[in-house]
C-alpha positions as CSV (number, residue, x, y, z in Angstrom):
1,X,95.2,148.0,69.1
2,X,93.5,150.7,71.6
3,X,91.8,153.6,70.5
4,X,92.0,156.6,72.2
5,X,88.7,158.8,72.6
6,X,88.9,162.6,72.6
7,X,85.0,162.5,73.9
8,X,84.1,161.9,77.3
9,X,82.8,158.0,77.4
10,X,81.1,156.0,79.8
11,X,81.0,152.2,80.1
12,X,77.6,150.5,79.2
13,X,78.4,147.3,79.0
14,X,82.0,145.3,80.0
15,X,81.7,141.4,79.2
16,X,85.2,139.1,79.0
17,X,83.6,137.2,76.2
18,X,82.4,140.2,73.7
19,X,84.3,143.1,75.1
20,X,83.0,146.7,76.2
21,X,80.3,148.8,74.7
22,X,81.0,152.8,75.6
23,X,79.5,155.8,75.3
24,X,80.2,159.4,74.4
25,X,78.4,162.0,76.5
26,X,77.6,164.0,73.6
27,X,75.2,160.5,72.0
28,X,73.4,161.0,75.3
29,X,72.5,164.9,74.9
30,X,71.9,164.1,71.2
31,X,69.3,161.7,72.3
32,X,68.2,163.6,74.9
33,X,67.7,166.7,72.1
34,X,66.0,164.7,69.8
35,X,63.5,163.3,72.2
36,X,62.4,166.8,73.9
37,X,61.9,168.3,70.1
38,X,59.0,165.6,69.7
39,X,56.9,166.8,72.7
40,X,54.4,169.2,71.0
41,X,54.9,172.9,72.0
42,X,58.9,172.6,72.3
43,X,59.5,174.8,68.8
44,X,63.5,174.3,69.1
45,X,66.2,173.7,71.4
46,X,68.2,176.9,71.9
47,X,71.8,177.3,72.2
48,X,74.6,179.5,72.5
49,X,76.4,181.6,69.9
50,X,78.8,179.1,68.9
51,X,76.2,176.6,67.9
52,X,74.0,179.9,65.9
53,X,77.5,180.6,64.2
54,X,78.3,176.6,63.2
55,X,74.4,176.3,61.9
56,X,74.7,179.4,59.7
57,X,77.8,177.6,58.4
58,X,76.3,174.7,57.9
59,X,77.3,172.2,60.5
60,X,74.3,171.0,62.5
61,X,74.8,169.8,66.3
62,X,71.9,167.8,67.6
63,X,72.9,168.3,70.9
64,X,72.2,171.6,70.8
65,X,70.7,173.7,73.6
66,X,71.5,170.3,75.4
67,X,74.1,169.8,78.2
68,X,75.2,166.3,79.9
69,X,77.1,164.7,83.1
70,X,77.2,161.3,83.0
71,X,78.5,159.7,86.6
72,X,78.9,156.2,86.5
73,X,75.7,154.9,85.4
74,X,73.8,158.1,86.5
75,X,73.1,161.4,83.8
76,X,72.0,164.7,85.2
77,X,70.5,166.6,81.9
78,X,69.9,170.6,81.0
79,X,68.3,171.4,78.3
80,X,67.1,175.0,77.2
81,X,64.2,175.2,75.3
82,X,62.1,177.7,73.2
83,X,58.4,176.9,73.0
84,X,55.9,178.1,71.1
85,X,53.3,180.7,71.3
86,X,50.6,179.6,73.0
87,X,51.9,176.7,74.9
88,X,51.0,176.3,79.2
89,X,55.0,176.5,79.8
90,X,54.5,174.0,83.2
91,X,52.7,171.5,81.3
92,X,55.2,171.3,78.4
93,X,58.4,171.2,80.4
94,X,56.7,168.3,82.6
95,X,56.0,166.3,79.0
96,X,59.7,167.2,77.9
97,X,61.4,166.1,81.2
98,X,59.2,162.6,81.3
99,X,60.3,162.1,77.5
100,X,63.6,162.9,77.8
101,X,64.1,160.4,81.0
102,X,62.3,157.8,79.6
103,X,63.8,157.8,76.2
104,X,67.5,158.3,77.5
105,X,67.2,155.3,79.9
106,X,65.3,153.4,77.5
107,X,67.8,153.5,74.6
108,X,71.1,154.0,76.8
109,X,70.6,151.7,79.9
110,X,71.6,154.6,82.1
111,X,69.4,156.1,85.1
112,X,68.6,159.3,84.5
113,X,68.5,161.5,87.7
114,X,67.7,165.0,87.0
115,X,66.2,166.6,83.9
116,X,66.9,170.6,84.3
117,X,64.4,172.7,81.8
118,X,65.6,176.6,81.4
119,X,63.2,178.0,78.9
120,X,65.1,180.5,76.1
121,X,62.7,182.1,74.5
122,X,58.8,181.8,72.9
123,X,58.5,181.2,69.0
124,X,55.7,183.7,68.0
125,X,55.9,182.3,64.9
126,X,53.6,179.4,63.1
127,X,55.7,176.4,61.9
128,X,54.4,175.8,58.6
């Protein structure tokens, strides 16, 4: 009995013995999103109005702000960020596209070829 995916999958792992371990492009910008949100200076990951409109309604996306192509074993990444006040924007997008790859590769097995930062916005505001 086969399941069909609506997500776009990729193959991790393929063994006759065990079977095959997929997966969905949207775990990988997930991961990705939650492991540039640890660097110190991102505030948040910024995304379009869609995602502002399912947040207000209570639906939270972590891959938010995030965007994935996965080709073969290869992912290009994009992620926009808004960082906060105060922040050298260089510095913190290198930090971010070092923790992203590493982490993505590290948990996912997949080689991680570009990391693409577009910065959103600056949070003038103190996180309390």
């Amino acid at each position: 009995m086969e399941k069909t995916f609506e997500q776009n999958t990729s193959v991790l792992q393929e063994t006759d013995e065990l079977g095959t371990v997929k997966i969905a492009d949207d775990v990988v910008a997930m991961i990705a999103g939650l492991a540039a949100t640890e660097v110190k200076g991102v505030a948040a990951m910024a995304g379009n109005i869609s995602h502002e409109l399912m947040n207000k309604m209570g639906v939270k996306n972590l891959a938010k702000g995030v965007k994935v192509e996965v080709l073969g074993k290869r992912v290009k990444t994009e992620l926009a960020l808004i960082i906060e006040y105060g922040y050298n924007i260089p510095t913190v997008s290198q930090r971010v596209q070092e923790k992203v790859k590493s982490t993505v590769q590290n948990m996912t097995g997949l080689e991680v070829s570009d990391v693409d930062i577009r910065i959103a916005g600056v949070c003038m505001q103190k996180e309390k």
